[in-house]
N, C-alpha and C positions, 0 to 999 in steps of 0.2 A: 206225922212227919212225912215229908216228903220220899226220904229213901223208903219206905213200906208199900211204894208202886212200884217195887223193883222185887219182879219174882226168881223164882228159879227158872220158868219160859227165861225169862230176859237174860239172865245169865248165861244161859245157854249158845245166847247170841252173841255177836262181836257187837262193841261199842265202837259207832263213827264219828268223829270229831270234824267241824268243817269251818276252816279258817277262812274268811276272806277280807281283801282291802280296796277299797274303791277305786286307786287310783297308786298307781308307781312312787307316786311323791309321798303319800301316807305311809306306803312300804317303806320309803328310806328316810321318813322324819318323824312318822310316828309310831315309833316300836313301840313302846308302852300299853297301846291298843292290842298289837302282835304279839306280845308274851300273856296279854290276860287270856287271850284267847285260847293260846296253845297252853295256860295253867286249867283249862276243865278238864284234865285229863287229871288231874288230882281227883276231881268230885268223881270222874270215873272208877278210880280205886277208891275210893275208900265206899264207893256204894257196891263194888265186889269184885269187879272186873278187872283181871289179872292184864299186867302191864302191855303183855305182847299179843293179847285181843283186842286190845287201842289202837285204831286205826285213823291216823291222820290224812284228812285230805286238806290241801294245800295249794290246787293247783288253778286256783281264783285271782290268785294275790296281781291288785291291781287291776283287775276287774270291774265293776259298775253291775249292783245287785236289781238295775231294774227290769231287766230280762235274763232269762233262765238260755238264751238260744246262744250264746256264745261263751257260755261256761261249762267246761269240760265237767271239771269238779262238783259240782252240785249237780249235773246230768249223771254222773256213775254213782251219788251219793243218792240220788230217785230211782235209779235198777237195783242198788243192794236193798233197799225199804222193799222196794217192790217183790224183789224173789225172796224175801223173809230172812234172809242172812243178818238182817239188824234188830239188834235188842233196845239202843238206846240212839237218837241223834242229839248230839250235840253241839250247840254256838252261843257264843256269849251275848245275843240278844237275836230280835228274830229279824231286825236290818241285819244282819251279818247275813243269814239264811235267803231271805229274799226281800226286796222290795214291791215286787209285785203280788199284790192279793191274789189274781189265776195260781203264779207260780204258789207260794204260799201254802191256797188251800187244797190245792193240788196234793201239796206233801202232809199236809195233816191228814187228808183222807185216805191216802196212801200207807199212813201210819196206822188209822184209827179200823182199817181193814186186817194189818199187819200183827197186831196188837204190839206195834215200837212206842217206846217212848221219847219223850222232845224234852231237854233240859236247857235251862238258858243259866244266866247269872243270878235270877230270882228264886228256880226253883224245878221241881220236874213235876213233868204233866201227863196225863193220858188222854189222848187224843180219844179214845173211846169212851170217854165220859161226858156226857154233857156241859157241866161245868167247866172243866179244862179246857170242854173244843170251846164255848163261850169266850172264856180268855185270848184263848190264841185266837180266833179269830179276831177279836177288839186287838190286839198284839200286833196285827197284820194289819191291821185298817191305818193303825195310829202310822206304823211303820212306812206306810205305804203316801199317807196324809204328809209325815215329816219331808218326804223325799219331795213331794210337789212344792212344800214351803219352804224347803232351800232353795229349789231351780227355781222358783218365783220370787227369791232374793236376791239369785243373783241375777236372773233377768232384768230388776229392777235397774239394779247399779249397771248393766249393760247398756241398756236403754238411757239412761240416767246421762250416761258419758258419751252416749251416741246423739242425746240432740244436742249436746256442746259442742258437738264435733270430737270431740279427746279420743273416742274410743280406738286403741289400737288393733288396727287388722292389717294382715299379710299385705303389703303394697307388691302389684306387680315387677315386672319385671321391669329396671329404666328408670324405679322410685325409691332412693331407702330413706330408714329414719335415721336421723342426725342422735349424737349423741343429748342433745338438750330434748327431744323428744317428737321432733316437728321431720317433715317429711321433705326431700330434697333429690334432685337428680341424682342418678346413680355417679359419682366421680370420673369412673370410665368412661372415656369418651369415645371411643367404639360403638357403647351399649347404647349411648346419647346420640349419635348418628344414625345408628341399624334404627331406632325409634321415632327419630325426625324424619327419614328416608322414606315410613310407611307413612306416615301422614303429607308430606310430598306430593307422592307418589300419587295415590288415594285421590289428592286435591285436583292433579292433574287428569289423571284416566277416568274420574268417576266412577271406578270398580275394583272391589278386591283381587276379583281375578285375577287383571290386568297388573295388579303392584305385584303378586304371586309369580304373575309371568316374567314382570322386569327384573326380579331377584335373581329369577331363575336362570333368563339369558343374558344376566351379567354375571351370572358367579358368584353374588352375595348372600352372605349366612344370615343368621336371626339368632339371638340369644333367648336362653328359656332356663330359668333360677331353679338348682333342685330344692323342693321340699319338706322332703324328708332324706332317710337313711344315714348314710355315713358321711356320705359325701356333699349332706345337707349344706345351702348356701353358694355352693360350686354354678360356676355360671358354663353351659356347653351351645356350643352353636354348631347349625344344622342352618341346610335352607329351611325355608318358610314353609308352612303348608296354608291350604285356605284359611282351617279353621283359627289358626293361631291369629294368623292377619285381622280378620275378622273380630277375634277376643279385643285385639287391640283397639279398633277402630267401635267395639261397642264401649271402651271402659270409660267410665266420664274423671275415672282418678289421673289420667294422661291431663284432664282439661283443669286440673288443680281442684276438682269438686270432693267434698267427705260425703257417700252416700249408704246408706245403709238400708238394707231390706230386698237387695236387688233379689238373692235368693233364699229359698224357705226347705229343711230338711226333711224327710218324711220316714218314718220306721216301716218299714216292710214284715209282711208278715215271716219272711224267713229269717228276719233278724238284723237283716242288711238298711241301709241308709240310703235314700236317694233325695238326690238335691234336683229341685226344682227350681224355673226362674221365673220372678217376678214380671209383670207389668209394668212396664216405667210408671204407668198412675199410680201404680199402688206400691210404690217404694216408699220408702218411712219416711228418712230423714235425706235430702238433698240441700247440701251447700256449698256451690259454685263460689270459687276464690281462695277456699282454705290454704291452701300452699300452691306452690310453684309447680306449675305441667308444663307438659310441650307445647299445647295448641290453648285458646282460649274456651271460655263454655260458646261462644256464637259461632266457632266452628265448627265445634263438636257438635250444636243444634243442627248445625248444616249438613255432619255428615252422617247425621242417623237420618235425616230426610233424604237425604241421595239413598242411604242404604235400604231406607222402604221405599223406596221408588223402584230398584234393584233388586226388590225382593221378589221371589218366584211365587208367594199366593194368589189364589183365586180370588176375585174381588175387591172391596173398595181399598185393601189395601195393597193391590197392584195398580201402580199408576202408569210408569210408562216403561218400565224393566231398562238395565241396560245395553247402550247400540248395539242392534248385532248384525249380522254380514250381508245381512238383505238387501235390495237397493232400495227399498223404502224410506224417502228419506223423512217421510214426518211419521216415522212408528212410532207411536204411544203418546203421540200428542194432536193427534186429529179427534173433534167429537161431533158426533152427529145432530145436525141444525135442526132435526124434528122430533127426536126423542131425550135428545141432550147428555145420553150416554156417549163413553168410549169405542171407537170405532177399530174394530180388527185389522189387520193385513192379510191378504191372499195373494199368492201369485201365480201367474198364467204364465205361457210358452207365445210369444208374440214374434214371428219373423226371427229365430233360432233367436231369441234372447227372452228374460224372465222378466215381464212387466209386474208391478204391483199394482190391486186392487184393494180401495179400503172398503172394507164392508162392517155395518153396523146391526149384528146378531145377538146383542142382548136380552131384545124381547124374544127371540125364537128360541135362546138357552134356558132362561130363566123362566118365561110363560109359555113355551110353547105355541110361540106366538110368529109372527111373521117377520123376514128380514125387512128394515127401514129402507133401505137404499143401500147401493152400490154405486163410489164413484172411481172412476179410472184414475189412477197414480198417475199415468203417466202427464197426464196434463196438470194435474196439481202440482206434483213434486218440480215439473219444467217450470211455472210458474212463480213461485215459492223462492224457488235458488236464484230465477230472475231478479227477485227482488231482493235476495240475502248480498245478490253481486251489486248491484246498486245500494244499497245500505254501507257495505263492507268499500265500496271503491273511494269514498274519502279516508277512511283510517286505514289503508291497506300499509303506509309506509311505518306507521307506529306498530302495526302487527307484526311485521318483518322484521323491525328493530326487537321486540317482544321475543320472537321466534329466536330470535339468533343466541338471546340472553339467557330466553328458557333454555338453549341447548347447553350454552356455554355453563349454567348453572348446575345442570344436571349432572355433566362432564366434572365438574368440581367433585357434587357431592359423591358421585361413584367412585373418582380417584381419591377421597378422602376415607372410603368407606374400605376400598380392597388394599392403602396402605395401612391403615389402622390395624387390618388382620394379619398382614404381613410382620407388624409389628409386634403382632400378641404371639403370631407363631418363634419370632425371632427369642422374644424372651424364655418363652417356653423349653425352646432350645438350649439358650444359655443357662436356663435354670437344671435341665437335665445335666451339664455338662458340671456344673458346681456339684451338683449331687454327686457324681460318677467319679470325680476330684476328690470328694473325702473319703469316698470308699477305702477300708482296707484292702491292697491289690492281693492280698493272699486269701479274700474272702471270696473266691471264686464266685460260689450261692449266688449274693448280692453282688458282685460287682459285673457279672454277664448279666442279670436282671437291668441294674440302672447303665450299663453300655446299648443295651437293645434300644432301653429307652430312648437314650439318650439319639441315637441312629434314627428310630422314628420320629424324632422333633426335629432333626437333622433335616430328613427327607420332606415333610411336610412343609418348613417353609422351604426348601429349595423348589418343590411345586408351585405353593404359592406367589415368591419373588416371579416366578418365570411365565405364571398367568397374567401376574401383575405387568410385567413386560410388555406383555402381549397383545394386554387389551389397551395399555398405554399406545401405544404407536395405531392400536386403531381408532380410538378417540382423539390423538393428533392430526387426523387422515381425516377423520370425520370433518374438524374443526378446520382445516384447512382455509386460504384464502380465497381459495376458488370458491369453496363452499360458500361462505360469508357471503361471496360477490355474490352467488347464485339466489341464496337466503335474500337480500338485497333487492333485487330484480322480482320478487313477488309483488313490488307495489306495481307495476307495469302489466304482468302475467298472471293478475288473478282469475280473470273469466277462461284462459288458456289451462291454468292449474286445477279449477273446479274441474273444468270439462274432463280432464286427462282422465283415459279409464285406467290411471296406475296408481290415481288417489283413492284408498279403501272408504268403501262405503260406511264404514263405523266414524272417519274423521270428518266426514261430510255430516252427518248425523250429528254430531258431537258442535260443531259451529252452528246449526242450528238451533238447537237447544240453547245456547248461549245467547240467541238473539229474540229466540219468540219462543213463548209460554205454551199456544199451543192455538191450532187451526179447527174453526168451525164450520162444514162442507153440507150446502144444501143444495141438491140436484132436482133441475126443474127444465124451464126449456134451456135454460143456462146453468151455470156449475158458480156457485156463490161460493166463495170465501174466504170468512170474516178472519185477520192475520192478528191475533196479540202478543205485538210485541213484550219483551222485557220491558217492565217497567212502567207497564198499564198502555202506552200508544197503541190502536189500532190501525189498519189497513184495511180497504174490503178488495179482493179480485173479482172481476166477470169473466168468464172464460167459456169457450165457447164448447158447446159438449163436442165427441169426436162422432164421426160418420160410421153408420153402418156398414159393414164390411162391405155388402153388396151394392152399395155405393163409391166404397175405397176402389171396388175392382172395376167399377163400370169405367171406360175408357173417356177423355173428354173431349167434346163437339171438334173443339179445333186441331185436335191429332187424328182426326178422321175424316175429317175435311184435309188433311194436308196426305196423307196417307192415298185417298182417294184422287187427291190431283197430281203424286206423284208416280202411281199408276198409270197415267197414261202415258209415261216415256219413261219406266223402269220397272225389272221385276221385283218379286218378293225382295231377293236377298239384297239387292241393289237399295230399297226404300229404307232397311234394317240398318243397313248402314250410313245412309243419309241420314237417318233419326238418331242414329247414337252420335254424330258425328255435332248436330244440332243440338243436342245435350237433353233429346228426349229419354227418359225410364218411363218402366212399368211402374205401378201401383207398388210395388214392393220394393221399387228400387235398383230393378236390375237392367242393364241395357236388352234393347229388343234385337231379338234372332228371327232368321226368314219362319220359324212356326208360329212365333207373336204375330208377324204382320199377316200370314195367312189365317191365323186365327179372326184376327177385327175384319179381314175380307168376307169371311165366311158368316161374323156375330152380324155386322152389318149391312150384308147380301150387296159388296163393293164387287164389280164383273172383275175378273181377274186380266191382266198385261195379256191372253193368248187372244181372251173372247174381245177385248177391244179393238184387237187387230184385225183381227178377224170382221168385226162387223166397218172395220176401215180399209177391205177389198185385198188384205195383204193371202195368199191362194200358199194351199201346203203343197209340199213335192210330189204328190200327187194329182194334185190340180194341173201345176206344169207341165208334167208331163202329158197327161191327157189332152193340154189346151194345145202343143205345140204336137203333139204325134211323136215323143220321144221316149226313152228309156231312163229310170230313176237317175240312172249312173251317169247319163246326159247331164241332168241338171246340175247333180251337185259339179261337172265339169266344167257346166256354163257358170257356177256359181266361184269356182277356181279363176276362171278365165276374165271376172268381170261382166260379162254381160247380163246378169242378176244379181241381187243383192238380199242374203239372208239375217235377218231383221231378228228372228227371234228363235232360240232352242230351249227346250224344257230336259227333264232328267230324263224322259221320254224320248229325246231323240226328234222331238217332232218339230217341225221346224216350218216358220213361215217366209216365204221368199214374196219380195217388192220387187216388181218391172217395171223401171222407167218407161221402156218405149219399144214396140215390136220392130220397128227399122232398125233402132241399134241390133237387138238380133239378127234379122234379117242378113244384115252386113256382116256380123260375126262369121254367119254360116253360109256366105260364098250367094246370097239373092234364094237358097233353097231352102223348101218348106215343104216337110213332110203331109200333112191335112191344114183345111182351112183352121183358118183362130175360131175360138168360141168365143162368145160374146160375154166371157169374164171381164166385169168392169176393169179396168188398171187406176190404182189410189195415185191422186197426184201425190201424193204426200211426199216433200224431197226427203233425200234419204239421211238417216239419223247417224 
């Protein structure tokens, strides 16, 4: 007999009973399982064990017996075995105990150290016996075996109904199921706008970001469906974050598709669940059309390729990222003509402003190998928009028309978007306000709880109506007719509009992309590049490479021939400004100053306005006075007086005087002459 494995040791001990149910729904529909369990407390006494040494553990119920790490109850049921406090354990089969073999034999060996005994519904064992442990381990196997051939039944029929498409799962936020079973807009037309506004958005800006930031500096919420808890099914809106943006914009159920496999669950060794996500290849079942989305599937194809173009990895699945603030206007769509890889951007400090450089470093990243070429932005990207202006200058007046519609459009859905919430707060209010109406007024408790309330729905749309105001009368302003004329006037002012440097370099980038696929740049004695248009047309540019700086700076033939011949009847500062006057710059663009023009006097060893006077007999105040027997302060008197003429003064002071004619002195000063003349030539040269 079974009860003659029960000694006085065992007695001695407490008898533990251990109840479990797999699942909540068992607890509350299958009681009949629940009282056989809780009757081995029968077989307890009568095999000796007094009523109040029966210890119930209970604290499973609704638990899942395939792992031991999230059950209390069978964890404090493995310490009392262990510290030898148990005589006998007890469960009505050894699935109730565990479904996992580690756990399992874990506890027989625990036992069979313990000298405890294990009693099911068939009978009691001693884990120290051979034959016993024999059984209970085949007990464990079978137990263990049953549990994988239920989840592999019922994965069957999951599967089963998943490639029919039927299978029901949690629809996002934007989708419920109808009462007939099939899957349909959310009713709310709020949720239906906030959901059509990200895909909009998205279509227009080509980036998450971008629709994140329009939410944000318009003031619009995003709704997001609870779960779980209490308040399960409750819809709350909040702005947007990326990530949320993004969930939307990957889900293919928005595009009416049933897809199943996207992600795969993993058990952790600490007990825990983590979900992983699939490879769109390796999704199970995809079927585009099943019911009704917002977008179609060839948009949704279109906006997972924007989104991996967008995407920040290394390599072949970084294609061209999106615009960003650089002036580069062909980033991530230039490739290099001799290695046929994707070509970088760099940028340089050019004349206080940031030129761009495409440079092609694949082989120097990846082989350690050398860079292919370097071509300057700046002539590709001038060339390029050349052509984008020329392309764009017949359809300029359909674009404007476009422009005016896209605004006018957007202006709609905004205003559709912030009355709608004005409308959800309005109710919200008035439903506070009915609540606070039934209240008993003598029920103080409650009726100060739903007045509070009722004040913060109050407050919240009186916020809302008054944003709503506010950004109304700016979107009126916006839309304006002046604006429209302005909008209008783009077919006439497009090469004036690209040029503006008020247009952001991301919108320039952005019509690009719209028109060509992408530019292939081969540097040689010329700058080749091949242009592919949208739509497979090519183009090819020749372009001329730019000059070496030492080149840029070197001055040219004919500003130095003019320089040179305007020296001989002007000084420095005097030519500097005939040259700016004439509409001569420097190399960099800036008008010339008297140290530019003395600078080309001195690169070019040009005599300078004193020495050419000088070798055309014009005599300094020194001279005169020695040639006439005078004193300095004479001349510059004769020079007061007329009877000389001072022709030239430097910052020196030093100054060249022209004498017409020794008679006219002569007569100045009365027929008298201090010493004879020196045979100082006199310059006919008439006076300037």
């Amino acid at each position: 007999m079974p009860e003659l494995k029960v000694t006085a040791d065992h007695l001695k001990r407490d008898a533990y009973l251990y109840v479990r149910q797999s699942t909540l729904r068992q607890v509350a529909e299958h009681g009949e399982s629940t009282q056989r369990q809780y009757a081995l407390r029968e077989r307890a006494i009568v095999a000796g064990w007094p009523i109040e040494r029966i210890h119930v553990i209970d604290r499973d119920l609704g638990k899942s017996g395939s792992s031991s790490t999230a059950r209390d109850g069978f964890q404090q049921l493995v310490s009392e075995v262990a510290l030898g406090k148990a005589g006998i354990v007890m469960g009505l089969e050894v699935s109730r105990l565990a479904r996992n073999s580690a756990d399992w034999h874990r506890l027989i060996e625990l036992c069979a150290l313990t000298a405890t005994l294990i009693l099911d519904e068939d009978g009691i064992y001693d884990p120290a016996g051979f034959n016993d442990r024999l059984l209970l381990g085949l007990k464990g196997t079978m137990s263990e075996a049953e549990l994988h051939i239920l989840k592999a039944r019922m994965r069957g029929g999951q599967l089963n109904k998943a490639r029919r498409g039927e299978l029901e799962m949690g629809p996002p936020v934007g989708l419920v199921y109808r009462t007939d079973g099939t899957i349909g807009l959310d009713p709310d037309a709020q949720v239906q706008s906030a959901i059509r506004l990200v895909f909009e958005m998205f279509e227009r800006t080509g980036s998450a970001v971008q629709t994140v930031r329009f939410f944000r500096e318009q003031g619009l919420q995003f709704p997001r469906r609870l779960r779980t808890g209490a308040n399960k099914g409750d819809l709350l809106w909040a702005p947007p974050q990326h990530s949320r943006i993004l969930q939307v914009l990957h889900n293919p159920r928005y595009a009416g598709a049933f897809v199943y496999g996207r992600t795969r669950t993993r058990h952790r060794p600490d007990g825990g669940v983590s979900v992983v996500k699939v490879a769109r290849v390796d999704w199970q079942f995809v079927m585009p059309g099943m019911h009704l989305g917002y977008i179609d599937w060839e948009r949704f194809e279109a906006n997972q390729r924007r989104l991996a173009d967008n995407a920040g990895a290394f390599g072949g699945e970084r294609l061209s990222g999106p615009a960003r603030e650089g002036p580069a206007l062909l980033q991530g769509r230039v490739l290099c003509g001799l290695c046929g890889e994707r070509m970088g951007v760099r940028y340089s400090r050019e004349h206080s402003s940031t030129v761009p450089i495409y440079v092609c470093q694949e082989s120097a990243v990846r082989r350690a190998g050398k860079i292919c070429q370097t071509v300057p932005g700046k002539i590709v990207d001038a060339a390029v928009a050349a052509l984008m202006i020329e392309m764009m200058t017949p359809m300029t007046l359909a674009v404007s028309l476009e422009v005016q519609r896209e605004l006018e459009m957007r202006a709609h859905e905004t205003d559709t978007a912030r009355r709608q919430h004005v409308e959800r707060l309005r109710y919200d209010a008035e439903l506070a306000r009915r609540r606070y109406m039934k209240v008993d007024p003598d029920n103080r408790l409650v009726a100060d709880s739903l007045e509070a309330e009722w004040n913060d729905k109050l407050r919240r749309h009186a916020e809302a109506a008054k944003d709503y105001e506010r950004r109304s009368k700016q979107q009126a302003a916006t839309l304006s007719a002046a604006a429209r004329q302005r909008i209008l006037g783009l077919a006439e002012q497009l090469p004036q509009i690209w040029n503006d440097a008020r247009v952001d370099f991301r919108e320039r980038k952005r019509i690009v992309r719209l028109l060509l696929d992408d530019v292939t740049l081969i540097k040689a004695q010329n700058i080749t590049a091949h242009v592919r248009l949208s739509g497979g047309a090519t183009r090819t540019l020749k372009l001329e490479r730019p000059l070496p700086i030492a080149q840029l700076r070197k001055f040219k033939p004919e500003l130095v021939a003019t320089v040179d011949r305007l020296l001989d009847q002007h000084c420095d500062r005097e030519i500097a400004d005939i040259l700016n006057r004439d509409g001569w710059r420097t190399w960099e663009g800036k008008p010339f100053s008297l140290k530019k023009v003395a600078f080309i006097r001195g690169a070019y060893k040009l005599a300078s306005r004193y020495d050419r006077l000088r070798r055309r007999g014009m005599l300094t105040t020194h001279e005169v006075a020695t040639r006439f027997g005078i004193a300095k302060t004479t001349v510059y008197e004769w020079g007061r007086q007329g009877l000389i003429r001072k022709c030239y003064a430097d910052s020196l002071n030093r100054g060249l005087w022209q004498i017409a004619s020794e008679t006219t002195i002569l007569k100045g000063r009365g027929g008298r002459r201090s010493s004879p003349p020196q045979a100082t030539p006199i310059t006919a040269q008439p006076p300037e």
